[in-house]
MDAnalysis code that builds the backbone (N, CA, C; Angstrom):
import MDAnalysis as mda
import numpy as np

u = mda.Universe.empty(348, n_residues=116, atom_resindex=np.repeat(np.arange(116), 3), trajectory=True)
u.add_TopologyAttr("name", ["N", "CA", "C"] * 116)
u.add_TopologyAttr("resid", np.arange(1, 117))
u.add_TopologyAttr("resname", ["UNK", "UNK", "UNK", "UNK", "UNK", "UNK", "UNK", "UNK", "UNK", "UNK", "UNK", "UNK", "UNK", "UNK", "UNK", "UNK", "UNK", "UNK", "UNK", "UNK", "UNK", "UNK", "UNK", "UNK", "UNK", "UNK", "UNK", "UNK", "UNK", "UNK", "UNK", "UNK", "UNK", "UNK", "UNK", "UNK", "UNK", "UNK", "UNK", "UNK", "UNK", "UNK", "UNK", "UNK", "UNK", "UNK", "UNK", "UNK", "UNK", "UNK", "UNK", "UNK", "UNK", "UNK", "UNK", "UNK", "UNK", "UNK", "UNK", "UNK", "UNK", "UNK", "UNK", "UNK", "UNK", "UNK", "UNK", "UNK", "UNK", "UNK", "UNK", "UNK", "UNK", "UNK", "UNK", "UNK", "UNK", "UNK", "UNK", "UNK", "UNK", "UNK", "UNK", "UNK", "UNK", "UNK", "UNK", "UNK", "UNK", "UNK", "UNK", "UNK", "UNK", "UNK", "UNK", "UNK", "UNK", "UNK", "UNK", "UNK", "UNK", "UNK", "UNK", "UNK", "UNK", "UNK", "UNK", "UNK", "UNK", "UNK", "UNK", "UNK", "UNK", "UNK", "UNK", "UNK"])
u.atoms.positions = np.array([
    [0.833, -1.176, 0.000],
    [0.000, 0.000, 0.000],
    [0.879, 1.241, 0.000],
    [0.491, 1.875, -0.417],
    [0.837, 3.302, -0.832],
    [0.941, 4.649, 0.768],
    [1.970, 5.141, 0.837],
    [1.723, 6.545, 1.474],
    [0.643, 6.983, 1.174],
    [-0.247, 7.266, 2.660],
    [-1.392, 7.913, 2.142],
    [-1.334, 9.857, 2.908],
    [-1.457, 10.696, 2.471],
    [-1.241, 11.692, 2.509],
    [-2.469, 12.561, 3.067],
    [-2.780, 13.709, 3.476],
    [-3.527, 14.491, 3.806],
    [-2.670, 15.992, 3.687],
    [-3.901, 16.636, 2.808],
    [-3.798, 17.481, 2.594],
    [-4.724, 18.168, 2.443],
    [-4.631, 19.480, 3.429],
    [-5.927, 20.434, 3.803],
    [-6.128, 22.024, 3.043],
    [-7.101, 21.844, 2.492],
    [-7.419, 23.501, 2.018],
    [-7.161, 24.190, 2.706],
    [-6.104, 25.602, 1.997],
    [-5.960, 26.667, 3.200],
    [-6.596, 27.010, 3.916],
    [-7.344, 27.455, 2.960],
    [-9.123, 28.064, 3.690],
    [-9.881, 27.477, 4.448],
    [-9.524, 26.508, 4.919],
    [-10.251, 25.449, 5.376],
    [-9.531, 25.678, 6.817],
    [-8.454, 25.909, 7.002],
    [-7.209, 26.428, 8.163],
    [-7.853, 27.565, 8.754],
    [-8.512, 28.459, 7.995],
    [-8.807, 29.645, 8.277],
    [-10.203, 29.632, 8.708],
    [-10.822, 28.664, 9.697],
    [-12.300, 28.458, 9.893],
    [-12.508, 29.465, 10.778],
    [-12.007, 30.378, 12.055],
    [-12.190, 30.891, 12.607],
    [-12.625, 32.796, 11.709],
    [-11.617, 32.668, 10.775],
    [-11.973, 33.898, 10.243],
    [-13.215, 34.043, 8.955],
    [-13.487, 32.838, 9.100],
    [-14.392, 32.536, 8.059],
    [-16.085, 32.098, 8.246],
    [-15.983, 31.247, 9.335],
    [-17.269, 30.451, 9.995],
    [-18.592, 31.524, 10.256],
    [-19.411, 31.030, 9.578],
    [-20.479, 31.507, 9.972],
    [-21.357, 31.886, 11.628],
    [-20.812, 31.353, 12.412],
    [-20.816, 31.795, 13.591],
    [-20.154, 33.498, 13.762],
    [-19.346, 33.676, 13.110],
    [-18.723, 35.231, 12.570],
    [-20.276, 35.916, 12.074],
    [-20.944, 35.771, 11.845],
    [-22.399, 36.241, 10.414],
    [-23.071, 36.564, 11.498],
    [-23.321, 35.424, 12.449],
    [-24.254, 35.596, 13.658],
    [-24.123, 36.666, 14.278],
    [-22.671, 36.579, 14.695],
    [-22.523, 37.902, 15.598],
    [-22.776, 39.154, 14.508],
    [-22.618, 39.326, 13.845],
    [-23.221, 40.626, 13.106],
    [-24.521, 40.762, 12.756],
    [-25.343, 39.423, 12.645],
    [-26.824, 39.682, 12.829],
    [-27.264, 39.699, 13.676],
    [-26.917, 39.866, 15.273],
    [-27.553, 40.213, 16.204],
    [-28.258, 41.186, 15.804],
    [-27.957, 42.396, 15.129],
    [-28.523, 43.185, 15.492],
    [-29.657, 43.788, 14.308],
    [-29.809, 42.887, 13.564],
    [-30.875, 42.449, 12.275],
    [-31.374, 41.106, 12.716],
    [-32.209, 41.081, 13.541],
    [-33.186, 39.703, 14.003],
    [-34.119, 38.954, 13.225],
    [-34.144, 39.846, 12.229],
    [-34.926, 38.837, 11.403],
    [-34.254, 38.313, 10.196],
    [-32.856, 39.064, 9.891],
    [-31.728, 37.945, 9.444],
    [-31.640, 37.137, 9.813],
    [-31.383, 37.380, 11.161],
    [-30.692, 35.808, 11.724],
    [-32.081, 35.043, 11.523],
    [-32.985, 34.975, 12.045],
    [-33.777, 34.271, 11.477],
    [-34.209, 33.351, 10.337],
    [-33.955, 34.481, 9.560],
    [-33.994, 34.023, 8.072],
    [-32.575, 32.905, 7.724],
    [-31.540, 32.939, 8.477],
    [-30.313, 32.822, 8.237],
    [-30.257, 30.656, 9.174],
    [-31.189, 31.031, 10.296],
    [-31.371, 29.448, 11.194],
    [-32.204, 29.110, 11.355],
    [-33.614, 29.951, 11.114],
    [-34.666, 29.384, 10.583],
    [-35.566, 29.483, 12.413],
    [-34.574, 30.117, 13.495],
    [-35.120, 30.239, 14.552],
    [-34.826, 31.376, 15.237],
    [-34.905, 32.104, 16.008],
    [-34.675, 33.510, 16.985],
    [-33.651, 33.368, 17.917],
    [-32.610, 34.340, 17.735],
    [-31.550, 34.011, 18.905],
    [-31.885, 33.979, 20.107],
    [-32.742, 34.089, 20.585],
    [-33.516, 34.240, 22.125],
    [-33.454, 31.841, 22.172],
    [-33.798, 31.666, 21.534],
    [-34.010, 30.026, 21.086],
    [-32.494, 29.319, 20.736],
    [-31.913, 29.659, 19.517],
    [-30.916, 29.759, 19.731],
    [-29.884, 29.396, 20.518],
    [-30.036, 30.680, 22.048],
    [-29.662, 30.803, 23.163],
    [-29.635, 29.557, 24.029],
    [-31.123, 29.072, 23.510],
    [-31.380, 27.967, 24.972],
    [-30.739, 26.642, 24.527],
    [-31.336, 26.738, 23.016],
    [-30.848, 25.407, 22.442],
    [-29.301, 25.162, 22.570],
    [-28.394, 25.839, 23.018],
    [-26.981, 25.839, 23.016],
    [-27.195, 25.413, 24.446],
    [-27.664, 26.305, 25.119],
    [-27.411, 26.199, 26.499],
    [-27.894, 24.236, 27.377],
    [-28.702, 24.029, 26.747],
    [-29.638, 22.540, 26.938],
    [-28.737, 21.703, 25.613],
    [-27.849, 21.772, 25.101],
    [-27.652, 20.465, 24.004],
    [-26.084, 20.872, 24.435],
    [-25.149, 21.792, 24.723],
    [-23.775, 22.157, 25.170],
    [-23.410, 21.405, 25.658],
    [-23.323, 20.667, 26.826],
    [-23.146, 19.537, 27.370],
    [-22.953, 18.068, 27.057],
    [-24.003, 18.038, 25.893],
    [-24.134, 16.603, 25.206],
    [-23.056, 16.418, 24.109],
    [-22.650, 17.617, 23.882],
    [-21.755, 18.203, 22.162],
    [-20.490, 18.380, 22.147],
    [-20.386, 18.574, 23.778],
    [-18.963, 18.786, 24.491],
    [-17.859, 17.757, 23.598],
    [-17.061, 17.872, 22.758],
    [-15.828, 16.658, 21.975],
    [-14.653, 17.816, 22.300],
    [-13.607, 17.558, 21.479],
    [-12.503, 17.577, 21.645],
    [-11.780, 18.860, 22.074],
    [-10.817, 18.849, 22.388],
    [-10.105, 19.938, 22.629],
    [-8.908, 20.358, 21.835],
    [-8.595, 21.385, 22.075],
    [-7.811, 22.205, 20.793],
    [-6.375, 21.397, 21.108],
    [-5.415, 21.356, 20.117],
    [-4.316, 20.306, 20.132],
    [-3.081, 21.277, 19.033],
    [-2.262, 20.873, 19.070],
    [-0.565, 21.694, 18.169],
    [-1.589, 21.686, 16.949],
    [-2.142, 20.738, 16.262],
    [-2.266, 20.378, 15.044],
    [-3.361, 21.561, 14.876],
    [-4.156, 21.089, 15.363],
    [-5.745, 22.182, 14.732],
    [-6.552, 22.678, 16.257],
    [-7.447, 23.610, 15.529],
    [-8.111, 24.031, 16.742],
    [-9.511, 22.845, 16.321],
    [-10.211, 23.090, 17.625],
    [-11.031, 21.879, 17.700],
    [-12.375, 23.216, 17.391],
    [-13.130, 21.877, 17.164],
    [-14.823, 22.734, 16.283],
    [-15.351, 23.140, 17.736],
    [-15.546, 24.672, 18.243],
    [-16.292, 24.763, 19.154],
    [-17.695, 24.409, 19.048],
    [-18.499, 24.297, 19.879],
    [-19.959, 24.456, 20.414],
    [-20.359, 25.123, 19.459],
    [-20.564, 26.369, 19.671],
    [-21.790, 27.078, 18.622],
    [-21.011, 26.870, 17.187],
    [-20.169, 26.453, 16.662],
    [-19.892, 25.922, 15.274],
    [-20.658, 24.612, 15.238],
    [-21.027, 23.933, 16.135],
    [-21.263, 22.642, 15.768],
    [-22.390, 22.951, 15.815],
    [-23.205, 23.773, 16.692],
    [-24.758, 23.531, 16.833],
    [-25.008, 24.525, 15.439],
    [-24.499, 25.492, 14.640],
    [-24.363, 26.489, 13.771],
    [-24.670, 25.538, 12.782],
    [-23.821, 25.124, 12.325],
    [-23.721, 24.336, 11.364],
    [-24.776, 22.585, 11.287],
    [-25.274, 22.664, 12.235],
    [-26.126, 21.352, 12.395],
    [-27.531, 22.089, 12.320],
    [-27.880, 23.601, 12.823],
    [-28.922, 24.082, 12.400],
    [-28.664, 24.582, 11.038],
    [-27.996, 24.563, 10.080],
    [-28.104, 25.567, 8.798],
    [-28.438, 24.175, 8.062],
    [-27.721, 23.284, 8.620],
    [-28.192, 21.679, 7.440],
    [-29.691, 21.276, 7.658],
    [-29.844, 21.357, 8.945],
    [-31.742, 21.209, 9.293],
    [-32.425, 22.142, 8.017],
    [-31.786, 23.422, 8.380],
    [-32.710, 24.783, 8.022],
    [-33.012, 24.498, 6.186],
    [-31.449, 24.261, 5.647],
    [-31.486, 24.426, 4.559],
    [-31.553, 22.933, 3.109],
    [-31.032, 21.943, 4.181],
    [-31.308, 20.602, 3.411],
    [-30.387, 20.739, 2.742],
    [-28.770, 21.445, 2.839],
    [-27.464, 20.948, 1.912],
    [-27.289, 19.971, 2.165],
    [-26.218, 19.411, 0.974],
    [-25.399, 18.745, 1.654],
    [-24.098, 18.676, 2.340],
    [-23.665, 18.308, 3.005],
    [-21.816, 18.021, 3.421],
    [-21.489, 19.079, 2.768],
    [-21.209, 18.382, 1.685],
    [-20.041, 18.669, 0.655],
    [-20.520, 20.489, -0.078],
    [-21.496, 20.806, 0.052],
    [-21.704, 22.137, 0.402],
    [-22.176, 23.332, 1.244],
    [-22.135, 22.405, 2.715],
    [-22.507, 22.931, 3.341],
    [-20.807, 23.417, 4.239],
    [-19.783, 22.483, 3.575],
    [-18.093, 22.935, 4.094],
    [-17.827, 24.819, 3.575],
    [-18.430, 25.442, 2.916],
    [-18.183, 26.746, 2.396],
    [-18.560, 27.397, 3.424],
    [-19.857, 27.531, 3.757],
    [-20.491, 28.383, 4.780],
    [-19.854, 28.047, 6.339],
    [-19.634, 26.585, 6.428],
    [-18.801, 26.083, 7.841],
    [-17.552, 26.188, 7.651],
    [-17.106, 26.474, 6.995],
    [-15.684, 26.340, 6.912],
    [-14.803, 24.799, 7.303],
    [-15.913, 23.898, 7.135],
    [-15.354, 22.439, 7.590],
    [-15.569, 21.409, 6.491],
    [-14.425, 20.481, 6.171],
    [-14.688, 19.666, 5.015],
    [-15.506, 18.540, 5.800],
    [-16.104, 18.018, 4.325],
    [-17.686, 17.156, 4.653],
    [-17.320, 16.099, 5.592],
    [-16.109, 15.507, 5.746],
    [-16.035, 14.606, 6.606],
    [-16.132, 15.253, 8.286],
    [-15.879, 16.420, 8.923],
    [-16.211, 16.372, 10.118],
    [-17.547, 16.935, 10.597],
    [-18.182, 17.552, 9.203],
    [-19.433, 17.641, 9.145],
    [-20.578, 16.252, 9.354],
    [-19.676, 15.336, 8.348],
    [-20.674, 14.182, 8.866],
    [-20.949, 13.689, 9.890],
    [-19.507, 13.443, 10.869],
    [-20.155, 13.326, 12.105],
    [-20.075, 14.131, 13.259],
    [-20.113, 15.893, 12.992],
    [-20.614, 16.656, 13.822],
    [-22.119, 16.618, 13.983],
    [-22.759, 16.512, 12.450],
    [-24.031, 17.180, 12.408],
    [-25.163, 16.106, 13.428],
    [-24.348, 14.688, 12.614],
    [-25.230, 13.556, 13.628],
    [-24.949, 13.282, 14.806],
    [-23.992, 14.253, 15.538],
    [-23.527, 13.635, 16.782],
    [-24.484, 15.269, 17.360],
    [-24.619, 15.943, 16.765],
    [-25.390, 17.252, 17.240],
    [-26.576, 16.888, 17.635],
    [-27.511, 16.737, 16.165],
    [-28.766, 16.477, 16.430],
    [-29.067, 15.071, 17.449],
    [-28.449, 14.042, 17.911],
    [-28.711, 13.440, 18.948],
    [-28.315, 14.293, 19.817],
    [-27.587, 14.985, 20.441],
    [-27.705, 15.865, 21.535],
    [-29.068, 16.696, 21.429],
    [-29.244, 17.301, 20.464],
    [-30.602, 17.874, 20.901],
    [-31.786, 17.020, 20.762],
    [-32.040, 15.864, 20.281],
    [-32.955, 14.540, 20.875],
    [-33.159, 14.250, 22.455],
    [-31.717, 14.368, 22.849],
    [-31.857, 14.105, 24.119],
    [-31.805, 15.006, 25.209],
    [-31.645, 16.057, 24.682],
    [-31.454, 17.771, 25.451],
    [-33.360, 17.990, 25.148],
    [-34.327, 17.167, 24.359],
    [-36.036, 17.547, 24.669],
    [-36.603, 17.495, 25.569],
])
């Protein structure tokens, strides 16, 4: 078998300056963006982080990469509800390639199954 290699989009490095969790904080103050934007009210939002945070809790930041916070994961697990992408285009707006999307989004929405 062959060297197998990994190799990451720059931009993809750059999730913090990029992530839609960045959007949020500037639509605070246009509420019915954000709305339009998660399909729910940051007042909701709020709670749903606060009641599923716990369950979502994974890794911690390491030399290599920073780790997907909380509201990236619940961010990005509500925009796939909201909007029905897929993965593989829903990595632009998250700034995350489809593989840790796949199992953020399903390891999310069972936290909020069990955060009802």
């Amino acid at each position: 078998m062959g060297h197998r290699s990994y190799i990451t989009k720059k931009w993809l490095l750059k999730r913090q300056d990029f992530s839609q969790v960045n959007l949020l904080k500037k639509l605070k103050v246009h509420p019915k963006d954000w709305h339009n934007f998660l399909k729910i009210d940051e007042s909701i939002y709020l709670t749903l982080f606060s009641m599923v945070s716990p369950l979502i809790q994974k890794k911690k930041n390491t030399t290599m990469r920073q780790a997907v916070t909380l509201h990236e994961r619940l961010t990005a697990t509500l925009r796939f509800l909201a909007t029905g992408r897929s993965y593989k285009d829903l990595k632009f707006s998250s700034v995350m390639s489809p593989q840790p999307l796949g199992k953020i989004i399903p390891e999310t929405c069972r936290g909020i199954y069990k955060a009802k």
